[in-house]
N, C-alpha and C positions, 0 to 999 in steps of 0.2 A: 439078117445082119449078124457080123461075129461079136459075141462079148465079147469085153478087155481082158486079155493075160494079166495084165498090171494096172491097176488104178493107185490113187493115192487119195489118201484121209486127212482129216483135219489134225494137225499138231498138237497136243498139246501145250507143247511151251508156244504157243503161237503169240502168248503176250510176251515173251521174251523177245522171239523174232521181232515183232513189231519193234519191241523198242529199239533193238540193233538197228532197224531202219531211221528209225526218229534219232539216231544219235549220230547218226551221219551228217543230219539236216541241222541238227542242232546244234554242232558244234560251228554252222555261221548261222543259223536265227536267232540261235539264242544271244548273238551281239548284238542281232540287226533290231531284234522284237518285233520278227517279221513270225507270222504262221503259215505254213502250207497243209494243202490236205491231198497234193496233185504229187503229177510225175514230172520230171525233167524231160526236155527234148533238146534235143541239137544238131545241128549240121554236122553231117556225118554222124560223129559221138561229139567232137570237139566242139565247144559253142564259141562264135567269131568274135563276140565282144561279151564284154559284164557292165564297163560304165556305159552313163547315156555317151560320155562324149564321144569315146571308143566307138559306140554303135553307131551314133551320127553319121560318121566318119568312114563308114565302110567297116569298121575291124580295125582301122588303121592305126598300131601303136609303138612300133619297133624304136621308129626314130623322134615320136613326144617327148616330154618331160610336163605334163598336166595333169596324171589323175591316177590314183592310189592302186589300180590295176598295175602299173607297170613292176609294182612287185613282184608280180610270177608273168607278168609279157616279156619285163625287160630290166631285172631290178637296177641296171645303168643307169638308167633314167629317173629312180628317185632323188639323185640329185636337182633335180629343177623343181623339183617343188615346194621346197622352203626355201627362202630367201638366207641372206646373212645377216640380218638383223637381230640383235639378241632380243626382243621384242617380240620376234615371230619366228621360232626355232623348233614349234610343233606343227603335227599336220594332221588334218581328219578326214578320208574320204568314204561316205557308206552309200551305199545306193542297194537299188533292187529292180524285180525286172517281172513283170505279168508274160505268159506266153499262152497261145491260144492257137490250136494244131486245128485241123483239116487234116484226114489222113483216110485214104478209102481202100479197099482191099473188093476183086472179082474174081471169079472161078468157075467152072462148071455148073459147081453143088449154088455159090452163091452168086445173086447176083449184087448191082456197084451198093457195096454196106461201107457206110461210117463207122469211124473210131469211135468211142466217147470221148467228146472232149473237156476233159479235165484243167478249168485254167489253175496255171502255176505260178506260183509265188518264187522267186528264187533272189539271191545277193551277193555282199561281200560289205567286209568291213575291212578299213586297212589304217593303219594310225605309225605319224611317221615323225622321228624327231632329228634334231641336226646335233651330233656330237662337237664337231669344231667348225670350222673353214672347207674343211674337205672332207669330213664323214657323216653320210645321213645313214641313219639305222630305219627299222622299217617291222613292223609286223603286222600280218593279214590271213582273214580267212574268208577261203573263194570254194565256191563250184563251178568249175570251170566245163563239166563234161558230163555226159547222159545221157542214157536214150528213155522210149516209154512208151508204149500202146495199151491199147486194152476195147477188144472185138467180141462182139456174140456173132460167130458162125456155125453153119452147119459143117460140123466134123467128117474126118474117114468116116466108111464103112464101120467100123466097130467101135462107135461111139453117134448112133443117132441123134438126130436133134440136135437143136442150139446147143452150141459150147463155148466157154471163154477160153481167149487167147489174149494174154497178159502178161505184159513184160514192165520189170523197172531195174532201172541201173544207174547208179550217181558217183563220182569221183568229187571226193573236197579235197582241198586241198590248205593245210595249215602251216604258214611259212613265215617267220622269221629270215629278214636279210638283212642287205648293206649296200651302203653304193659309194665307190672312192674317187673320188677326184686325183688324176695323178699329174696332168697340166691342164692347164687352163682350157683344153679343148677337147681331155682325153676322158672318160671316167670309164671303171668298171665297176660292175657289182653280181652278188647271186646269192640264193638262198641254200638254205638246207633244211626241210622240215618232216612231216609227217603229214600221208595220203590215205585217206579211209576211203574204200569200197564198198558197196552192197549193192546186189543181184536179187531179183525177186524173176521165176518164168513160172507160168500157172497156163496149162494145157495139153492138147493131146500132142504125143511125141512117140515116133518110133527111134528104138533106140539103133547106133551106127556102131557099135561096136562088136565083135566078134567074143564069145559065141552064142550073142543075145540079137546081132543082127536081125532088125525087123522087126523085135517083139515091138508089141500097140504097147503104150502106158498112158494117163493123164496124168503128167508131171506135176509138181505142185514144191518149190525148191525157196529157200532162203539161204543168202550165206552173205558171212561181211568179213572184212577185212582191213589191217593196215600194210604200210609197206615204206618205203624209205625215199624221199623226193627230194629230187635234188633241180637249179637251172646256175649257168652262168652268162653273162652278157655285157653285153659296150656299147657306146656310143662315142662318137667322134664328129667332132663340128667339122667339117670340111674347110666353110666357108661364113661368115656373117650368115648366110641366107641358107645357108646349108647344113643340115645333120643326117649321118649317119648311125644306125643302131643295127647289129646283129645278136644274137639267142638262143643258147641252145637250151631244153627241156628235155631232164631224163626221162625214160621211161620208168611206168610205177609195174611192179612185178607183186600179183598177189598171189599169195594160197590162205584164201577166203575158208571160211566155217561156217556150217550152221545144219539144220536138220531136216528130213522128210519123211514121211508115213509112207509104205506101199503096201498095196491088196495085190499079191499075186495071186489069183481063181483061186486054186485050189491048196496052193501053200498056206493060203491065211494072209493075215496083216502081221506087218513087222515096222518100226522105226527104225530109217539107218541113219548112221553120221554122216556128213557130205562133206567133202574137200573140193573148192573151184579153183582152178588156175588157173589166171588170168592176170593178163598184159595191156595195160592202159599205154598207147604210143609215144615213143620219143620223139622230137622235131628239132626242126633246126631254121629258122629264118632270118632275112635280111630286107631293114628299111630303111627309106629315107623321108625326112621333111625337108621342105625348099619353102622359105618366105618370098610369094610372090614382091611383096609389098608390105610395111607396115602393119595393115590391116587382112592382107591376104596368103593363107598357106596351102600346099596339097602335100600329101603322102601318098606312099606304096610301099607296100608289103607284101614279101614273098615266101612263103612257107614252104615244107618240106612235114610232109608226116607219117611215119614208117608203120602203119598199118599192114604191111605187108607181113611182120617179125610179129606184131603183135597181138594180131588177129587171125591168125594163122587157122588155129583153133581151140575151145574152149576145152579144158580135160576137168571130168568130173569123177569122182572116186565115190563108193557108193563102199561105210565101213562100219562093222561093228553092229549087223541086222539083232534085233532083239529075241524076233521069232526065233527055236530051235530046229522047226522044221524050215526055213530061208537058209538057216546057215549050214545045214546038211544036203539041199539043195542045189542051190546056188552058190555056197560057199562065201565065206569071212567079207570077202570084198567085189565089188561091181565096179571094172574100170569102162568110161563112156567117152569117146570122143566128139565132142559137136563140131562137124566143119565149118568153118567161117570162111577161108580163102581169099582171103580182103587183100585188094590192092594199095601200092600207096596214094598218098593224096599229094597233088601242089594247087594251090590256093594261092590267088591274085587277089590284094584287097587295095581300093582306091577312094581316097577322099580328099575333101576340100573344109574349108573354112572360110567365113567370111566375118571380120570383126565391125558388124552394120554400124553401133557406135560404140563410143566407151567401154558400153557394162554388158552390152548386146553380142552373141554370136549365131550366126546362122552355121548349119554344118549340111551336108549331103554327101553320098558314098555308095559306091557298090562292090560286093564281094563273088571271086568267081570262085569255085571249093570242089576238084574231080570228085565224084562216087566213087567210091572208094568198096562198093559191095556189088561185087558180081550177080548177075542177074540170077544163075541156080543158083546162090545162098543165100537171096533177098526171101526173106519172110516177113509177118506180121510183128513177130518177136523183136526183129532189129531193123524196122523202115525209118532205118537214117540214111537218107537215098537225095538228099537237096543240095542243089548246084548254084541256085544263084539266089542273091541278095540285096535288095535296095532301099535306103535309108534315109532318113531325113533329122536333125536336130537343131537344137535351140538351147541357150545356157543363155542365164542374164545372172547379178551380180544384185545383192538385195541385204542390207544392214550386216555386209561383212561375209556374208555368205555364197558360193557360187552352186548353182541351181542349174541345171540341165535336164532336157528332156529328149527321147529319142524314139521312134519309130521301124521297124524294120518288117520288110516285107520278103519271104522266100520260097522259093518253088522252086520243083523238078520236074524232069519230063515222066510223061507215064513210063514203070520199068515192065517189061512184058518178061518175067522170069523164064520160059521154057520148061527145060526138063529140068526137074529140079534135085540136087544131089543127094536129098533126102530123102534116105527109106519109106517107103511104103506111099509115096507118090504125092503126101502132102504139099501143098504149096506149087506141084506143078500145073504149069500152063496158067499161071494166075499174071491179074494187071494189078498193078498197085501204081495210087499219086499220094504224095504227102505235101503241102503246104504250111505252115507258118507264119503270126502274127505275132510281132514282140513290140512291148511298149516297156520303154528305162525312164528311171530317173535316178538322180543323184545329187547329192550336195557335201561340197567342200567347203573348208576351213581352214585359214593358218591363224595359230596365236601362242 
């Protein structure tokens, strides 16, 4: 077997890093006074809903006006949620969401291994008040986006034995909006706030850029970031029984920070700074609500997600080696490109409602969401690879309070990767399937 050209060591500031991790999370646990100790996952990266009712629903939320998510879905639609009674001109919605993966990865080296599955805590808190007749204000913080694995396999060639292959990545998202009423059938609204990222990949990796093409390493990377986020959106009543909502979502553009250790053989160990560029997707969708009946509604939603611009690929800078002998070497900086290749996504999401009596709602839905990840740049590190979605909900109404609960179930087909575009042959000819179990809850308020 060959040793490694490049390995990497344990950080020092690795309690730093951690914490840049926890402060991602924290900036909505610490409303929720929820704890997590997992990773995030999601369809695709994108996750299809945050409230139960949402999930119930299919995803379904373009053309609602019910539940504190439509802040960054549709902030149009915060209009329906406070009434005009000076009485009840604030709103509360906080909820959270357990998710529980299935995720298996095969290969030559190994045969069908499970992930660990780490269950995860995840949420959102959104608090909303009415300025006059026609302004409701709005502010919320979500995670809206993620991916996450973490595998013991047997590695290349030049790294024997079990290795861990581990990824984490989270998008929050902290947003301040509005929603205006401009006639009685028309409203708009959007936010403008601030997007934090963080990246964690920890394993073996040949590097793709020139003229380090090929070299083995055992990665071992942290980096976070903010960035600027922006959405705008509408709704329009068509009819008594009809609404309309369209949405558009900027895309968040990081150049993330943070550090890693490398043993190159014979050069020694050196710490470099690390610079990630990365592109979280912009979207663009269109929904509608129809009132069957008093008692009865469905929606659909139609998304657009430009993974294509934004996943293009990851660019990593490697700056500032401490070693004397690295930077004589190698020189000052290490530019690295990760291909990704991601295609875009369109996403069909469909639900219903049924108001059983008074205080009672039953919900069901399913979501359709393209893969969005080409088969050579499906790895362990990004098996966000799930196509389909089916859901089930409940909300009852209890001393002022509205209570919801939700269910969702999702899978993919196995992806049979091939040849895979990554140097030194990792990842090629592998099957991977990824599954999903999610349970929401949530409870609103107006007063």
């Amino acid at each position: 077997m060959k040793s490694p050209l490049l390995s990497t060591q344990e950080l020092p500031g690795g309690e730093m890093l951690l914490q840049g991790r926890w402060f991602v999370w924290m900036c909505v646990f610490s409303l929720l006074s929820c704890v997590s100790d997992g990773q995030l996952n999601a369809a695709g990266t994108i996750s299809n809903a945050l409230s139960a009712r949402e999930a119930g629903r299919g995803g379904v939320n373009l053309g609602f006006q019910d539940n504190g998510v439509l802040l960054m879905d549709n902030a149009a639609g915060i209009q329906g949620l406070i009434g005009d009674c000076d009485n009840c001109d604030t709103f509360i919605d906080v909820g959270g969401a357990g998710l529980f993966t299935n995720l298996t990865y095969r290969d030559s080296d190994n045969g069908r291994t499970n992930a660990a599955d780490h269950p995860t805590g995840l949420g959102y808190l959104m608090l909303g008040k009415r300025l006059n007749e026609d302004i409701v204000v709005g502010f919320g913080a979500f995670t809206p986006a993620g991916f996450a694995s973490d595998y013991e396999l047997d590695g290349p060639a030049f790294l024997p034995g079990p290795q861990t292959y581990k990824s984490f990545g989270a998008l929050a998202r902290l947003l301040p909006g509005a929603s205006v009423r401009l006639t009685d059938r028309w409203t708009v609204g959007g936010t403008i706030g601030l997007a934090i990222s963080h990246v964690e990949l920890e394993g073996p990796y040949f590097l793709n850029s020139a003229p380090l093409t090929g070299t083995p390493t055992n990665l071992d990377l942290q980096a976070t970031g903010t960035a600027f986020t922006w959405s705008l959106g509408t709704q329009y009543q068509l009819t008594d029984k009809t609404t309309i909502g369209i949405n558009y979502q900027s895309e968040n553009r990081f150049e993330s920070e943070g550090q890693a250790g490398v043993l190159a053989g014979p050069l020694g160990f050196s710490y470099y700074d690390i610079k990630l560029g990365m592109t979280w997707a912009r979207s663009v969708g269109i929904g509608i609500q129809h009132k069957l009946d008093s008692r009865q509604r469905f929606g659909v939603d139609l998304e657009w997600e430009d993974w294509s611009s934004a996943f293009d690929n990851l660019n990593l800078t490697f700056t500032n080696p401490t070693s004397p002998v690295h930077r004589a070497v190698v020189g000052p900086t290490i530019h690295e490109v990760f291909p990704l290749q991601w295609k875009d996504a369109i996403i069909v999401s469909t639900g219903y409602e049924l108001d059983v009596t008074d205080s009672q709602t039953f919900r069901c839905g399913y979501r359709y969401q393209d893969n969005p990840v080409p088969a050579n740049t499906t790895t362990t590190y990004l098996q966000t690879t799930l196509k389909h979605h089916f859901s089930i909900g409940y909300g009852l109404e209890h001393r002022g309070w509205e209570l919801d609960g939700a269910y969702q179930f999702a899978f993919a087909p196995e992806v049979l990767t091939g040849q895979s575009v990554y140097a030194g042959g990792d990842f090629s000819n592998a099957k991977i399937t990824t599954q999903t179990h999610m349970i929401f809850v949530g409870a609103q308020r107006r007063f």
